[in-house]
N, C-alpha and C positions, 0 to 999 in steps of 0.2 A: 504494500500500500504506500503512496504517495502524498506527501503534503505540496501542493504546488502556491505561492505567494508572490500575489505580484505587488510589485517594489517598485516600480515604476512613471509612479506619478512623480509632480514636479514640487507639490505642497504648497501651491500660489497663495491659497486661503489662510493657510497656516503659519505663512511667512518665512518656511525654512523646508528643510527634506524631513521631515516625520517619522519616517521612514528608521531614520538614523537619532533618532532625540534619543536620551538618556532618561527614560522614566522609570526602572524600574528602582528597588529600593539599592541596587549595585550596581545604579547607571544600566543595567543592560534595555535593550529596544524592544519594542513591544513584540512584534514579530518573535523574540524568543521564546515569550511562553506563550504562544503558539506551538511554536516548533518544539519544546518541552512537552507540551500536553500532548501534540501527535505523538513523539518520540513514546512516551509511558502507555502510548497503548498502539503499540506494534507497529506505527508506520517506519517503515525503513529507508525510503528513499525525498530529500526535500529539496525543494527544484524553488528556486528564487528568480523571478525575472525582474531584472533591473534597465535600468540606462547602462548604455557600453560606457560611460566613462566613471561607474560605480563596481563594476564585476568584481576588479581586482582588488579593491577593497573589500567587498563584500566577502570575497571566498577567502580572502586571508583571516578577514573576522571570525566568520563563523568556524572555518576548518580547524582553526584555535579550540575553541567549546566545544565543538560536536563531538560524541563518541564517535569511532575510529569503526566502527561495524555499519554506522549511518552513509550510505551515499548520499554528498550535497554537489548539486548541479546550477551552480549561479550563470545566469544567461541573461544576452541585451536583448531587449527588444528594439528591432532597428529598423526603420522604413523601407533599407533595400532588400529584408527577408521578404519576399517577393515568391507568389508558386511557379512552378517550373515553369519558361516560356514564355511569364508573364512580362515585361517591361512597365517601369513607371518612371517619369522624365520633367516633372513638374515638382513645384515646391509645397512642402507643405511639412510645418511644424509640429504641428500634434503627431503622439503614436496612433497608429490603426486603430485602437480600440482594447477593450479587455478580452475580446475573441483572440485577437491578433496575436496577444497579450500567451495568453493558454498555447495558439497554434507555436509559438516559437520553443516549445517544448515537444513536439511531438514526434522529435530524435530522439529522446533521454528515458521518454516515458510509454510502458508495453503493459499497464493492469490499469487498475482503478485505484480514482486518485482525487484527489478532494483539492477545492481552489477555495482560495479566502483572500482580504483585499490582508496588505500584512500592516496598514495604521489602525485596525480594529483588533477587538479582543472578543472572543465569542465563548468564553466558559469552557472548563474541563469536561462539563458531561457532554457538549457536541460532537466532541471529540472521540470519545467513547460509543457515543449511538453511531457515527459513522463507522467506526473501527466495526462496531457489531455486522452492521447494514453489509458492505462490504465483504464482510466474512461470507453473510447467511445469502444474499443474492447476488448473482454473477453478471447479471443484465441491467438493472435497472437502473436509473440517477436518482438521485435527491435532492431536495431543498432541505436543508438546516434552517426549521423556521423561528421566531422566535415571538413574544406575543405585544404586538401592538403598543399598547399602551406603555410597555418598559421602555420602550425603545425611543421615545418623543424627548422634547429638549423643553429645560424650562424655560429658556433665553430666548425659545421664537416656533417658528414652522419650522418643519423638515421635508422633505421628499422620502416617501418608502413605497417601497412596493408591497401591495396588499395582495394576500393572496386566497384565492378562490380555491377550495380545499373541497369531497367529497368521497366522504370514510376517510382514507389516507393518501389518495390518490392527488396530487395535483391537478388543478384544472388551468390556470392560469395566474400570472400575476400582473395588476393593472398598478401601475404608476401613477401618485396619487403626490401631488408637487407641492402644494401646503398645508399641511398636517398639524393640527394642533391641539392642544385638550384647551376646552373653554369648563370650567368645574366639572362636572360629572361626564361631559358631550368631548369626544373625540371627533373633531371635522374636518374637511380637506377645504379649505378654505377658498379654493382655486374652483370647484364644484361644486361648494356647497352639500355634500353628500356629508353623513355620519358616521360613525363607528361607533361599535360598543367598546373597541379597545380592545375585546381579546379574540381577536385573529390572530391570524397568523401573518409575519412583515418578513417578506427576504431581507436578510442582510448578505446577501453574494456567499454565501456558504453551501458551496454545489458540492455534492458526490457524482464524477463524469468518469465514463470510460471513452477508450480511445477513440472510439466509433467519432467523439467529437469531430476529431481531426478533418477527417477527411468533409466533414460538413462544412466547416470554417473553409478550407481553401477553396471549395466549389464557391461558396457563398461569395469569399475575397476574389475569387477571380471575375465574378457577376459586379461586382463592388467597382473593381478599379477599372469598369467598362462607362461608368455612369460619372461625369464630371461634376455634378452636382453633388451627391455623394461625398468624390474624391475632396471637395472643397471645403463640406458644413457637416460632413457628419460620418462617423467611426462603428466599428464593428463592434457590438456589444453582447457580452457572451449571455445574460438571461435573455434576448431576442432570441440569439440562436438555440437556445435551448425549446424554446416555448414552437420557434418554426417544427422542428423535429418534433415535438408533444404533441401541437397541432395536425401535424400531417401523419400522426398514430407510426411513426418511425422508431419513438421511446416509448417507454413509460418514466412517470419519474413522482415519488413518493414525494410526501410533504413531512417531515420529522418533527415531534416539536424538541426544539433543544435543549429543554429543561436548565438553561442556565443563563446568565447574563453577560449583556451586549453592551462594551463603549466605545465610544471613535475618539478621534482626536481630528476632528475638519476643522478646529477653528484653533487660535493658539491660548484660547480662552480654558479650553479643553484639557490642557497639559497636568493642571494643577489637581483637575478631579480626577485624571488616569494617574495620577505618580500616587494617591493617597490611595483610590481602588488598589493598586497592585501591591502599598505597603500593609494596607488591609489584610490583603491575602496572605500576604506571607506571613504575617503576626499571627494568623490563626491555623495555619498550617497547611494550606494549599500547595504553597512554594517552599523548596528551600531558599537559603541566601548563602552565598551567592548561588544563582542558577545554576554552574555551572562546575564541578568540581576538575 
């Protein structure tokens, strides 16, 4: 099993790389206890996609910490990773997307493998339902869901994906752009629509098998035919999962995660993740240092 993390953004919001802050209680990066929590429950291989001018930092970082039985596979994502035959000859500064993102791993990685964005934190027990999930089904994807109403800010609206759930099965997840609790009423302020709060909200915590691959570069090579596209808009990897669910290609569970969710999008953020993680460690989640 696989933890795959992408590293790749630029942290505009945040004012810095995030990516690389020092929040834990021993300065380590949030992304560790990620990769700690996959590590203690059997994932063996962790694949980081970063910026090429971060790899060689990053693999000397981590290859320092990691056990010596872990494959760690740090990779750039870089514009000209391009599908066979393809050409692109135009400018454009943004990466392809979080698809693109996943595809730039698809040398490294041959089972099923779980993606997470690596400036959020998603709980030990996600970790472990996936670990389960994985073992006991050989086909299927997941959503790592988490519920609603934990996941809002008190400082404003947020964006989440809501998801449309049926038994366990996934049905959909709609994109709901300002999200807020107003006292008891959870509403998307952008629609006007309600929530009771305890749904189910993607936070990008997919269980994928390889099968993705080959969807993403069909999809990218459709992508970089269309110059509008090419210009205002990026491959995003819950689109292409949802294409595939839609067109009954997948199946893909909805899990709930039974644990808790924080990001670090704003630099406001830093202060509530360094004491969440000193939390943890106080009570016995984590060692200190991480990392022996």
């Amino acid at each position: 099993m696989t933890l795959l993390l992408m590293a790749a953004g630029s942290g505009s919001r945040y004012g810095k790389l995030k990516q690389f802050d020092e929040l834990g209680p021993k300065e380590e990066f949030l992304m560790e206890f990620a990769i700690y929590d996959a590590i203690k429950n059997d994932f063996k291989q962790i694949v980081v996609i970063t910026k090429a001018e971060n790899v060689s930092f990053l693999n000397d970082y981590l290859s320092k910490k990691l056990p010596k039985t872990i494959q760690l596979d740090v990779l750039a994502q870089e514009l000209t990773d391009l599908p066979s035959g393809v050409t692109f000859s135009g400018e454009r500064k943004k990466p392809w997307g979080t698809a693109h993102a996943v595809w730039t791993a698809r040398n490294v990685i041959n089972g099923p493998f779980v993606v997470i964005n690596a400036d959020d934190f998603y709980g030990q027990s996600a970790y472990k339902k996936a670990a389960d999930f994985m073992k006991a089904d050989d086909s299927a994807y997941a959503l790592l869901g988490y519920t609603l109403k934990d996941t809002l800010s008190e400082h404003g609206s947020v964006s989440r994906g809501v998801c449309k759930v049926e038994g366990d099965d996934l049905v959909s997840v709609e994109e709901r752009l300002k999200i807020v609790q107003i006292g008891n009423v959870v509403k998307d302020e952008d629609t006007g629509l309600e929530f009771t709060g305890d749904e189910q909200a993607s936070m990008n915590f997919w269980v994928c098998r390889p099968s993705i691959f080959a969807k993403i570069e069909s999809e990218f090579k459709t992508f970089l035919k269309d110059e509008d596209r090419i210009a205002n808009s990026e491959l995003y990897l819950p689109f292409m999962i949802q294409e595939m669910l839609q067109a009954k290609e997948i199946a893909v569970k909805c899990i709930p995660s039974g644990g808790d969710w924080f990001g670090v999008t704003y630099a406001s953020d830093k202060e509530k993740a360094m004491k969440s993680l000193q939390d943890k460690t106080d009570n016995g989640q984590y060692v200190s240092p991480l990392w022996n």
